[in-house]
MIKOLDO-725179 format. One record per residue: residue in three letters; x, y, z of N, C-alpha, C, O in turn. Coordinates in steps of 0.001 Angstrom, whole numbers, plus 500000, padded with zeros to 6 digits. Example, Ala and Ser with C-alpha at 12.3 -4.5 7.8 and 13.67 -1.06 7.14 Angstrom:
REM residues 2
ALA513190494310507800512300495500507800513200496700507800514236496681508465SER512850497750507080513670498940507140512900500030507870513409501138508039
//
This chain:
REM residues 72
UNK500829498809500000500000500000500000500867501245500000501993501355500484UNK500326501933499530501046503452499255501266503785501167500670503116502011UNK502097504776501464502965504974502555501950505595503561502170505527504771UNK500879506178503079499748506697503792498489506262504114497681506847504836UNK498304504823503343497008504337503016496326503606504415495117503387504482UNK497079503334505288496765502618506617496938503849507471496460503646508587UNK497379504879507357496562506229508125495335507065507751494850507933508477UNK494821506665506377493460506919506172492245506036505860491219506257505217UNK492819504673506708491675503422506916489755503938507274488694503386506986UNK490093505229508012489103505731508469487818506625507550486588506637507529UNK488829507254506918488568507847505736488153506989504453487073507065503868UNK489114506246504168488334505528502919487313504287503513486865503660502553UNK486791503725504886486081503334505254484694504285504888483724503795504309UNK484756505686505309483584506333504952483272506364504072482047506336503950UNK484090506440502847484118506359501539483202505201500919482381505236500002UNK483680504066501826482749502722501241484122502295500450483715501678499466UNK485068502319500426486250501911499808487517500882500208488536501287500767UNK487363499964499958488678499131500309489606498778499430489468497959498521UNK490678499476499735491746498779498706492316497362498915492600496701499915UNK492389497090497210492664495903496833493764496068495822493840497144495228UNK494513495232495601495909495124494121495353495713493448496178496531493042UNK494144495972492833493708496021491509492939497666491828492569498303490842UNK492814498045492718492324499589492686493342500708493076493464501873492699UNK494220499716494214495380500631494632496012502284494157496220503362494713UNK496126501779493008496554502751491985495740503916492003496091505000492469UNK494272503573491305493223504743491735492997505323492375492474506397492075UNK493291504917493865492695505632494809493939506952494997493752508168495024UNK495573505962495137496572506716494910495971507645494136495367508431494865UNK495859507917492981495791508762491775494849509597492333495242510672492786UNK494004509390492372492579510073493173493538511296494016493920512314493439UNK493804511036495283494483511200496675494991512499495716494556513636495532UNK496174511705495188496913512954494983496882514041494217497522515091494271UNK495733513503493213494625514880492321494660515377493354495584516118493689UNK493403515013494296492697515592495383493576517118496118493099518248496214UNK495229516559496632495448517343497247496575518436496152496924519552496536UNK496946517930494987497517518932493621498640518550494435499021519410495229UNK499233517496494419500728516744494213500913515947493600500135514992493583UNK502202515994492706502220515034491399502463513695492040502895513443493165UNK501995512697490830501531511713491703502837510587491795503902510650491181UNK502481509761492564503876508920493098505006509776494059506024509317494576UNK504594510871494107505144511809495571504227511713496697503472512596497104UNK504428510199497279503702510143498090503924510951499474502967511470500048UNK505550511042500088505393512093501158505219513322501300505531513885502349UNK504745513891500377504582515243500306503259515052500123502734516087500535UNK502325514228499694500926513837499525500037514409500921499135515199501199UNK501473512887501930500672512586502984501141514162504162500492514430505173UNK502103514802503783502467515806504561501521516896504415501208517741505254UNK501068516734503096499740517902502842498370517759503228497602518612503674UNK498114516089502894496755515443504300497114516310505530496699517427505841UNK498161515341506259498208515711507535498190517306508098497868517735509206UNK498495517757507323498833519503507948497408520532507182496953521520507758UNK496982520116506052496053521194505728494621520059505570493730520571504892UNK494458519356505825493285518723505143492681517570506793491520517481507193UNK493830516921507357493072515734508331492448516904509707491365516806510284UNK493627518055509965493025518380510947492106519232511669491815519472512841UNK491635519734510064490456520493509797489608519761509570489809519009508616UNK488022519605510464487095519279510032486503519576508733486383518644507938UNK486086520842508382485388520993506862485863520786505866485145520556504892UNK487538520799505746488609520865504779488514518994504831488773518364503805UNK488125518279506111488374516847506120486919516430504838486811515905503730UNK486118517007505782484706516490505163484640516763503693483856516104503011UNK485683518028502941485671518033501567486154517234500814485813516842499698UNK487410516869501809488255515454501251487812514335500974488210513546500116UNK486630514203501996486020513014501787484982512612500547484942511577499882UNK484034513989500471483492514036499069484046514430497787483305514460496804UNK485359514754497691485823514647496580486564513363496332486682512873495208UNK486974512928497246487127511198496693486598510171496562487181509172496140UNK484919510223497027484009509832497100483293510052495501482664509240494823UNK483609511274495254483469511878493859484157511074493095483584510262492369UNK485329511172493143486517510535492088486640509613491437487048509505490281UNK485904508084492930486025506517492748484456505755492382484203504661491877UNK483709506684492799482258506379492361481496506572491548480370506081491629
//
């Protein structure tokens, strides 16, 4: 799993989303649309979750419907 994906178990649970081999990629891809980091830069991904997006509630709850958006 990408380096962040078991710190947002919670998140893509709400989502209705479980990664598997075969979606992995997407959701990656998704993620890092989501936060405008090129993709396969995953620590700078998860440094931009963590600091502008997990610990804000409304900024969380947008996160959640735009990837909810993305995979559905």
């Amino acid at each position: 799993m990408s380096c962040y994906f078991r710190h947002l178990k919670d998140i893509l649970d709400e989502v209705g989303i479980e990664v598997t081999p075969s979606n992995k990629k997407q959701i990656d891809q998704a993620i890092h649309n989501i936060v405008a980091v090129t993709y396969k830069d995953c620590p700078t991904a998860w440094k931009k979750l963590k600091r502008e997006i997990l610990g804000d509630k409304q900024k969380r709850r947008d996160f959640v419907e735009k990837l909810h958006q993305s995979l559905h």
